[in-house]
Every structure is written in structure tokens, then in C-alpha cells.
C-alpha positions in Angstrom: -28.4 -15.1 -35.3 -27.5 -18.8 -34.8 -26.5 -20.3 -31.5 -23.0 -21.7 -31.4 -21.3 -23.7 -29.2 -17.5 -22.7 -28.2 -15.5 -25.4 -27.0 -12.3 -23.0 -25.3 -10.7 -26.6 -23.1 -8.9 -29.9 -23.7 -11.3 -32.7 -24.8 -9.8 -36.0 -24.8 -11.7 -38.0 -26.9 -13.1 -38.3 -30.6 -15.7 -35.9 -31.1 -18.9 -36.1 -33.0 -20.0 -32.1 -33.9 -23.6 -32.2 -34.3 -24.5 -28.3 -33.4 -22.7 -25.6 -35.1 -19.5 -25.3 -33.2 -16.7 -23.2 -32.7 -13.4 -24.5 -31.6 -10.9 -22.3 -30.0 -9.3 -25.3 -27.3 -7.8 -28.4 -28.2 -9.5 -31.9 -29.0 -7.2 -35.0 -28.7 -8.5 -37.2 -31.1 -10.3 -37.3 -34.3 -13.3 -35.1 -35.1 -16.7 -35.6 -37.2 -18.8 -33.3 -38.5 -22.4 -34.0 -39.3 -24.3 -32.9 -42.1 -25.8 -29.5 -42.5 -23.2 -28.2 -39.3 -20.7 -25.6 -39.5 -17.2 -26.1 -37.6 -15.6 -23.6 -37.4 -11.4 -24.5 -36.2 -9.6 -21.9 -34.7 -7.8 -24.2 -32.5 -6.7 -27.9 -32.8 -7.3 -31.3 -33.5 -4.5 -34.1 -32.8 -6.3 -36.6 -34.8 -8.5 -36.3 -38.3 -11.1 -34.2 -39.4 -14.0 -36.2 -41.5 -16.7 -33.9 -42.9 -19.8 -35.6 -44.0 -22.0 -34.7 -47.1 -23.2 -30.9 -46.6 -21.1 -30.2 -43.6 -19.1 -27.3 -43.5 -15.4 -26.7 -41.9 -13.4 -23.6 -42.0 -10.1 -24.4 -40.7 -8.0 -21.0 -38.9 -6.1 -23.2 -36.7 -4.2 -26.8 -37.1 -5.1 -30.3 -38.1 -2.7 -33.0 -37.2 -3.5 -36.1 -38.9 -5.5 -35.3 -42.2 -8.8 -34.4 -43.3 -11.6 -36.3 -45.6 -14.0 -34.7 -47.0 -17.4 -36.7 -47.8 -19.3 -34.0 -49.7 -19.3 -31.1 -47.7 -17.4 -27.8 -48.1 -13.6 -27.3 -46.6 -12.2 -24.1 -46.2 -8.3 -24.1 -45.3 -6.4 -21.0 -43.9 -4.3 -22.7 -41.2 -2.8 -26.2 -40.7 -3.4 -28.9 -42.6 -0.7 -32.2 -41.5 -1.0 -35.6 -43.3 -3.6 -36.5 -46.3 -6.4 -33.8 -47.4 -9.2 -36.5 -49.1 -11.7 -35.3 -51.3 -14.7 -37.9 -51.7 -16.9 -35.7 -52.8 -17.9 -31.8 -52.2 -15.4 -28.7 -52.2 -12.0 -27.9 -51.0 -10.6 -24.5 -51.2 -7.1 -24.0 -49.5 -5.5 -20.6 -49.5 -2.2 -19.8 -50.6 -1.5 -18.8 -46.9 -2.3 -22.3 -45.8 0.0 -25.0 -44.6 -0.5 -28.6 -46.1 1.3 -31.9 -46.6 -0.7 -31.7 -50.3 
């Protein structure tokens, strides 16, 4: 089994994920996945999400201020507010989700 991290505060600052995370707090800013991580959002972000190329998000909780997607693979379940970019890799939102599209 993998280790991951669990962030369950407040962080208030942009956030560079380079570990496979899990997110069940709150991060006040804009967050950036790395290549070849897995983010797994179960909480929130008040800024943007950017994935780069073979990063992976799955999204259960909220996004604020949009996503961009560099190549890596987006799943979407919860809340998505303000522009979903695709630059490059996958996007699947569910019919459940909640998006600006």
C-alpha cells in the first residue's frame, strides 16, 4: 500500500502536491499537482487547481476558482466553480457533479 499524506487543517497559502495527498481540510489558495501524484479532494480549495502532465485528481469535494488540466487525468464528483481547462490529458465529470461548464 502507498503512503499518503492527509492534510485534515486550514493551509493558507498556494500549495505545491508533490506526494500523493489526500485532502479532507481547507487550502486558501491555489493548488498544483505534480506529475505522476494522485490528489485526492475531499475537501476545498479557495483558489485553482492545475494538474500537470500525468498527475491525477479526483475531486469529492469543492473547487472555487477553476481547474487546468496540463495532461493528467481529472476526475469530477463534487464542485467545480469558474473555468474547467483542458490542455491536454482526460476529464471525466459525472452527471452528479457541479460545474460552471
Amino acid at each position: 500500500m502507498f503512503d499518503v499524506e492527509i492534510i485534515r487543517h486550514q493551509i493558507n497559502r498556494d500549495l505545491e502536491i508533490l506526494e500523493d495527498t489526500q485532502l479532507k481540510g481547507t487550502i486558501v489558495g491555489s493548488t498544483t499537482v505534480h506529475p505522476n501524484i494522485e490528489f485526492k479532494l475531499d475537501g476545498t480549495v479557495t483558489g485553482s487547481v492545475i494538474v500537470r502532465e500525468n498527475g491525477k485528481v479526483i475531486i469529492r469535494g469543492t473547487v472555487l476558482k477553476g481547474l487546468v488540466n496540463y495532461g493528467g487525468d481529472v476526475e469530477i464528483y463534487g464542485v467545480v466553480r469558474g473555468k474547467i481547462s483542458n490542455q491536454g490529458g482526460n476529464i471525466l465529470i459525472d452527471e452528479d457533479a457541479i460545474t460552471d461548464k
